[in-house]
N, C-alpha and C positions, 0 to 999 in steps of 0.2 A: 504493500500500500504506500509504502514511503515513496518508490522512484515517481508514480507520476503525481505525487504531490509535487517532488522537486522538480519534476518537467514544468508542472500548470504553474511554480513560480519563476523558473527559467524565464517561459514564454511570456509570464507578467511585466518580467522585467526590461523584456525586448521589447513589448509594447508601451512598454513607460518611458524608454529611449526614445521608440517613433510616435513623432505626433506628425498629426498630417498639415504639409504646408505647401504652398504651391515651390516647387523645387524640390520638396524633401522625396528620397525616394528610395527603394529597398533594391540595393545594389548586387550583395553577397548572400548567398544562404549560407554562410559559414556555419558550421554546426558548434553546438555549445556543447559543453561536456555530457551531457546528456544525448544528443544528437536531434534532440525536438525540434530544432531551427532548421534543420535539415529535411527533416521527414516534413514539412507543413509547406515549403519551398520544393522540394526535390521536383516531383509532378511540370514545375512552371518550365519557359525554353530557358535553358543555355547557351554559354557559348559553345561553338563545337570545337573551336581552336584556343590553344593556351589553356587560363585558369579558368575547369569545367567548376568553379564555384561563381564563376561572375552569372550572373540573368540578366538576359535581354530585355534592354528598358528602351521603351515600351515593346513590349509583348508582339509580337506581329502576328497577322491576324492567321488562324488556323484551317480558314475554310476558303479564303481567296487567295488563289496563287498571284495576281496581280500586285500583291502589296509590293512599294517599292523595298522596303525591309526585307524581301525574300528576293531579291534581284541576285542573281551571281554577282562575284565580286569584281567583275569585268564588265558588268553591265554598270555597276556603281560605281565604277573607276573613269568610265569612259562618262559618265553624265556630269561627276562631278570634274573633272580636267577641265569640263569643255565651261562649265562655268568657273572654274579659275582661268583661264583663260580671257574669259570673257571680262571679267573682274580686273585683270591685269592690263589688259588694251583699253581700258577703260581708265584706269590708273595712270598709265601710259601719256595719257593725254592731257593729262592736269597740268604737270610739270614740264612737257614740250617743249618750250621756249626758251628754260632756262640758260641756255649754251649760247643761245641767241638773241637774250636780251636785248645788248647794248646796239647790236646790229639794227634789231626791229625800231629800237628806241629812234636813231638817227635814219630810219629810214621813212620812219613816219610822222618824225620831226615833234615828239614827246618826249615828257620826262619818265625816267626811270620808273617812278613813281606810277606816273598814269599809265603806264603799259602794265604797271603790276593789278590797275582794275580788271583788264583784263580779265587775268586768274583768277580773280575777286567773283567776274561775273560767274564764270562755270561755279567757282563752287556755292554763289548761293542761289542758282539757279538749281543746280542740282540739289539743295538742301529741300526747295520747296519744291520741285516738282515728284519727288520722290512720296509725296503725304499723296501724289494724283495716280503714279504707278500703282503703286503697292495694295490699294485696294481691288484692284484689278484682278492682279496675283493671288487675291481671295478666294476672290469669285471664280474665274475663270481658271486658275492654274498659274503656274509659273513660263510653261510654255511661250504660249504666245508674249508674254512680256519678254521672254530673253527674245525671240526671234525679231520683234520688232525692232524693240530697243535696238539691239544690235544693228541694224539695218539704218534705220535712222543715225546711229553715231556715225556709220561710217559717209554716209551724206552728209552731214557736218564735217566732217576734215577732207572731204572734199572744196566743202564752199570755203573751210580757214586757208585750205592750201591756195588758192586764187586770191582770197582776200589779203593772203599775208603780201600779196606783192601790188598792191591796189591802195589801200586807204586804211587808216586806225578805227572809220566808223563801220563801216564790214566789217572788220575783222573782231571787232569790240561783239556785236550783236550775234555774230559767229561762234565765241566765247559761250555766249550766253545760251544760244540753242545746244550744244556742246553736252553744258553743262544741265539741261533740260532733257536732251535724248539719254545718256548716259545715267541718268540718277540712279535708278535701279541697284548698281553695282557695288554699294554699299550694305544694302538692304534683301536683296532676292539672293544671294548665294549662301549667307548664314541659314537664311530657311529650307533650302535644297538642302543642307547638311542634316537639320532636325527632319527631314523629309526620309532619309535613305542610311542614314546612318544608325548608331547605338548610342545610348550614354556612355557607355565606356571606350567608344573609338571618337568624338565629337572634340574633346580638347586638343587631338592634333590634327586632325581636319579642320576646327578651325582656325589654331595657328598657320596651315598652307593657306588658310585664306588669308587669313591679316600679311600672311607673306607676299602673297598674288599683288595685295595693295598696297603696300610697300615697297616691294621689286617692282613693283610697278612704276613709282614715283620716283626708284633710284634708277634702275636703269635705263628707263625711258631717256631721262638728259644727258644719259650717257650717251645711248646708240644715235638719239637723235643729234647729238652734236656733231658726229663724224659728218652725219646726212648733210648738217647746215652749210659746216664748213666745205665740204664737196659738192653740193647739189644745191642750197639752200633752205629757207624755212619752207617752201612751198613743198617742198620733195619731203619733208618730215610727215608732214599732212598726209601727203599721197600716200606714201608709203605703210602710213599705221592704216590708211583706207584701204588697202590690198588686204592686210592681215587681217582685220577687222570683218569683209565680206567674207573670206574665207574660213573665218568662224562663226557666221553665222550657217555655212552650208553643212560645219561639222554640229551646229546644233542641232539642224533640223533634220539630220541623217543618224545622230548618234545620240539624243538625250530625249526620250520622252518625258510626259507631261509627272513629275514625283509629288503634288499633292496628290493626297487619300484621302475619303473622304467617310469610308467606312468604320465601323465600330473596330477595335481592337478589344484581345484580352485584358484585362487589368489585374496589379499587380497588391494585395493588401495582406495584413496580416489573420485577416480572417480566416478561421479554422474548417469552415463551411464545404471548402472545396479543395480535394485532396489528393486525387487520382489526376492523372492525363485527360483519362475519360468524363471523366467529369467536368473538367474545365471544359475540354472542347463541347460536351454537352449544352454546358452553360453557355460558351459563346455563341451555339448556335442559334439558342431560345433568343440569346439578346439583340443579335441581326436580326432577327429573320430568315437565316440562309438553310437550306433546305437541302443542299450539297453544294460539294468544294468546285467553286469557280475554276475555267479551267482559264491556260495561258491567254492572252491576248497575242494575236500575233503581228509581227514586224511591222506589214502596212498600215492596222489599224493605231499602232503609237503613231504614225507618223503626222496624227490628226493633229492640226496645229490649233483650230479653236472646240469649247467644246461646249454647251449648254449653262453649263454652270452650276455650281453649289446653292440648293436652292434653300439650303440651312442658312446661307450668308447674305447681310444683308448692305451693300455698298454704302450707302449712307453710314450704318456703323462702323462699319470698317475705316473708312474715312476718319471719326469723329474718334474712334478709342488710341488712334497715338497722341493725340492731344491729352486725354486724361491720365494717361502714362505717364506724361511730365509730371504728375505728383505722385507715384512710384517711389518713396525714397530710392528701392535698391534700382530703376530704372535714373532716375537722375544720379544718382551716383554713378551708374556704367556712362551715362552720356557725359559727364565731364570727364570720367579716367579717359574716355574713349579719346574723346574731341583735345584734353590736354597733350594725352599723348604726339598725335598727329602734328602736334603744333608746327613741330622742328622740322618736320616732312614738309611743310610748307615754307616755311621760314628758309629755309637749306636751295630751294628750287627759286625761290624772290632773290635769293642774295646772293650768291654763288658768284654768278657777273661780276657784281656791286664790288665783293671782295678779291677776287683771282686775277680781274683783266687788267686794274690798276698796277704801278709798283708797288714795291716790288716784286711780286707774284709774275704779274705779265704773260696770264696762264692766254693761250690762247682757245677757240672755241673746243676743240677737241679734246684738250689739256681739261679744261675747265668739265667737262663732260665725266671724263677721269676719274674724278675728284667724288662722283655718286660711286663708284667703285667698293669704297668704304664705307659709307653706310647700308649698301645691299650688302656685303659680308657683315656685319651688325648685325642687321635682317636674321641673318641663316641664325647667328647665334641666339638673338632672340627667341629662333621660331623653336629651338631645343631648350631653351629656359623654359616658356610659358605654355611648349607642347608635352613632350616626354615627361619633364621635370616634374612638371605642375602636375600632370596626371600620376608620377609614381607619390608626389605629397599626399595628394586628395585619395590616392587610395590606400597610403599609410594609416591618415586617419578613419575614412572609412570603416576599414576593417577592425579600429580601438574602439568603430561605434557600432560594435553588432551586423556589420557589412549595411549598416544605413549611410546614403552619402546626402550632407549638406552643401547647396551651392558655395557656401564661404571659405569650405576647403581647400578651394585653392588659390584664395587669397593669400596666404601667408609669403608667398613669391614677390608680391607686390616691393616689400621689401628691397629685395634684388634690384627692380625695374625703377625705384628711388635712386637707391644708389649710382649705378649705370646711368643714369639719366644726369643726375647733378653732376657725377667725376668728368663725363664727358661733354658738358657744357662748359666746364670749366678749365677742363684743357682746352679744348677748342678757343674760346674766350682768351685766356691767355697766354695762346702762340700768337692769335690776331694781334693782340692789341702789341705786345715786342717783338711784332714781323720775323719771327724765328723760322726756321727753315720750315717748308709747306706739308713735310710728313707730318708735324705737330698737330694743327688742326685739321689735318684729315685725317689722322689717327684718332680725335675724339670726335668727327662726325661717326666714327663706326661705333664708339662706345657709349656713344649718347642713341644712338639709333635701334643698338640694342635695348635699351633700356625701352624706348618708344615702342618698338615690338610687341615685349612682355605687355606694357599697361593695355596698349592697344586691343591686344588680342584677350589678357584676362578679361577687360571693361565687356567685351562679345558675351566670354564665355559665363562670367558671372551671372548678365541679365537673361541671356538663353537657359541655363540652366536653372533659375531663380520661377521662367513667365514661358516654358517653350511651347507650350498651347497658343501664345499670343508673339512667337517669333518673329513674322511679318513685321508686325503693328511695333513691336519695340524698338525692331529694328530700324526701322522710317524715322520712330523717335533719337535714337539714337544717329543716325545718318546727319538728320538735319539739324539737330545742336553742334554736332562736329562740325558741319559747313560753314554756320555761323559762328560760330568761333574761329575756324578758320577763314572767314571772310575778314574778319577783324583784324588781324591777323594782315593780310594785304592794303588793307588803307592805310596802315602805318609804318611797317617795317624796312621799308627805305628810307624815309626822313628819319626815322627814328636811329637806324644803326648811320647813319650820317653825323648825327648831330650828337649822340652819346657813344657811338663805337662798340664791336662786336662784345667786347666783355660784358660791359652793363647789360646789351641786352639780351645775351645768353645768359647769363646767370638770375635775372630777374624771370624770364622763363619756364628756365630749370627750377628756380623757387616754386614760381608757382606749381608744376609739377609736383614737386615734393609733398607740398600742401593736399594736393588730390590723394595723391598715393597712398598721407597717413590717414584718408579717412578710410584706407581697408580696413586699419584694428577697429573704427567705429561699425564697420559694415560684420567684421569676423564676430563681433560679441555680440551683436544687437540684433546682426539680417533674421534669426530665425525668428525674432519675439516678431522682426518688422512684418514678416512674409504671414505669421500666424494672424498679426492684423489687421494685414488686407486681404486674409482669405474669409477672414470674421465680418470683415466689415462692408465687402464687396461691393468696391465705390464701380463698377461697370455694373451691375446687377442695379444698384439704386439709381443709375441714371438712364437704365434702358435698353443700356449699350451692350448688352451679350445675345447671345445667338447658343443655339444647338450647338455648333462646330465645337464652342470651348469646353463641351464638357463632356466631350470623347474623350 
């Protein structure tokens, strides 16, 4: 009589660990000395590869082969590439000019400054036009928004490639559609990943994405600067317009439509359901499904629009990134996010400003170079905040009864502090006592890193925390990072003129700092925060939920 006493308080006690929060989620069946955690879990899916104690979060459905979750790992490899891909030509093009600044500047007879509106306009074009994609991507799918979008960018650098040798007000308004067709690229690929992926593969999936947009921004003004310097700014345009159509033909040949819109298994500690058989009984009754859906085939993915989700209602979709902003754990990811990125902006504005001058006397190519070092930052970032972070978060995990909290892998943050101030302040000052030029391009690679890490935790944090509402947070988070980086471009050439590179990398980097320590706020407080606003459900009180979210 005594063991399952000690079972029924084993399992009390697991239960007093898990409380239910949007994010909190039952990762390991690790068995407890008794093995009760084990037997009440075992029945649910696994992984079939590596550690058979992780469970597939969430459950993929048992009666439709369609799920993208049940995809070969060649069909998920091939869908997701094609949106980094997509993500990176898109990145690609922010930064473009940098190599060719001063060029464009005296070619169209502006200041430093007003060419960097420019910049200014894509990115807050693309902050707002991303709240008009992305409900789309609700409704309809992700599909048709890459194919279009896509299509659209690459007609934009078409019309910048002709404008860049025309006029500053073409090419200004150029900018700005640019920055309108492209939004997306922020926002739709994080949700492909919550689409097709695992909780436990998602933290370095989406470090190659925050890599995608990051390589993207460094070596864009790498490669484009050879183009300028041999071909001109127009050939830089052309040229990302070739790549660009040609990704949109590997979309529509290689990535079907990864929203789902069907019920899945779910995953609780209740005792109710024990067997295999049982569950898939259960999931049957809860569909509806009456037998296992068979494949879809080749031609019919290739369907680019489709009827639509008639759970979602574009109006709310629309209106719930706005309510998001009061999110604490969503506004806290949109400043780690949009702080981070700062210097990815600031580095593509100024690079000119500081290289072409003496002593430096980089020329455009030279000056190109110089992104070199912060895409190697990149790569090391992407192993700090991908690998790293997920062996933390599943250190703790497994001390919490195999339950994983989103604020797990915050503790990294840390790291992405440090990294971020050392190499603002090297950078900072080799500038400012013109020391040889490896200096500060050795701290744009080590500040870069740091940018990486916050970048990609700020993603994984709010996905993790809200990924029923992935889309939506992510639009919010896209478009506080544009405005911030728009701000960002109205000043930073008078500014590093008038104060010089040290002040204002380090004032920066402070502010970074600043964001970073609100993880310890976020590590102690996120679960009471997420418990509530699952209590309090300011979308439910204002109308704003749908069927979808409580799949």
């Amino acid at each position: 009589m005594s063991q399952p006493l000690q079972q029924t308080e084993s399992i009390d006690a697991i239960a007093t660990v898990y409380r239910a929060a949007p994010g909190t989620e039952i990762l390991y069946d690790q068995a407890d000395e008794y093995g009760a955690e084990s037997r009440r879990l075992h029945a649910l899916q696994h992984v079939k590869k590596g550690d058979s104690h992780i469970l597939l979060v969430p459950q993929p459905s048992l009666t439709d082969k369609n799920d993208p979750l049940l995809w070969s790992d060649l069909k998920k490899w091939a869908a997701f590439s094609n949106g980094l891909t997509y993500s990176f030509l898109g990145a690609v093009t922010g930064p473009i000019m940098a190599a060719g600044m001063i060029q464009l500047s005296e070619f169209f007879g502006e200041s430093l400054q007003k060419l960097t509106y420019a910049n200014g306009a894509t990115l807050i074009c693309q902050g707002v036009a991303t709240t008009i994609w992305m409900p789309f991507a609700i409704k309809y799918g992700r599909r048709p928004v890459y194919l279009l979008s896509t299509i659209l960018m690459g007609v934009a650098c078409i019309w910048l490639g002709v404008a860049s040798t025309k006029s500053y007000t073409p090419f200004l308004i150029g900018r700005a559609f640019l920055g309108i067709f492209e939004a997306p690229i922020e926002s739709i690929v994080p949700s492909t990943i919550t689409d097709i992926f695992f909780l436990h593969d998602r933290g370095a999936k989406i470090s190659l994405y925050g890599l995608s947009v990051l390589g993207g921004n460094e070596l864009g003004p790498m490669f484009s600067a050879f183009i300028i310097q041999a071909l001109g700014m127009n050939w830089a345009f052309f040229i990302v317009a070739i790549f660009v159509f040609l990704n949109a033909g590997t979309i529509f040949f290689a990535m079907p439509e990864t929203k789902y819109t069907k019920t899945r298994p779910s995953i609780t500690l209740q005792a109710a359901v024990t067997t295999e058989k049982d569950i898939q009984a259960k999931h049957v009754e809860d569909t509806g499904a009456q037998e296992i859906e068979l494949k879809r085939s080749y031609v019919s993915e290739l369907m680019v629009w489709s009827k639509g989700d008639p759970e979602v209602s574009l109006a709310k979709a629309f209106l719930r990134p706005l309510v998001l902003m009061a999110y604490p754990t969503v506004f806290y990811s949109c400043f780690l996010y949009g702080m981070s990125l700062s210097f990815n902006v600031i580095l593509g504005a100024t690079t000119a400003q500081i290289f072409a001058p003496p002593p430096y006397l980089f020329s455009s190519s030279a000056q190109g170079l110089v992104f070199l070092s912060p895409f190697v930052g990149s790569l090391v970032g992407t192993y700090l905040c991908g690998p790293l972070a997920d062996t933390v978060a599943n250190f703790y995990t497994k001390r919490n009864h195999g339950i994983r909290e989103p604020e797990m892998r915050l503790p990294t943050c840390i790291i992405a502090a440090a990294l971020t101030f050392l190499g603002a302040l090297m950078a900072g000052l080799c500038l400012k006592y013109q020391t040889h030029w490896a200096g500060p391009v050795v701290g744009y690679g080590v500040l870069s890193a740091g940018a990486q890490m916050g970048a990609t935790l700020g993603m994984n944090y709010a996905i993790d925390c809200h990924k029923e509402l992935s889309v939506e947070l992510m639009v919010t988070i896209a478009s506080l990072k544009s405005a911030v980086a728009w701000i960002w471009t109205w000043v930073i050439n008078d500014w590093l003129a008038r104060d010089g590179p040290l002040v204002v990398f380090c004032v920066v980097a402070s502010i970074n700092v600043v964001v970073y320590l609100g993880s310890f706020v976020m590590y102690w407080k996120g679960k009471s925060i997420r418990v509530w606003l699952a209590e309090y459900n300011m979308l439910g009180r204002l109308g704003l939920d749908d069927q979808r979210l409580s799949h």
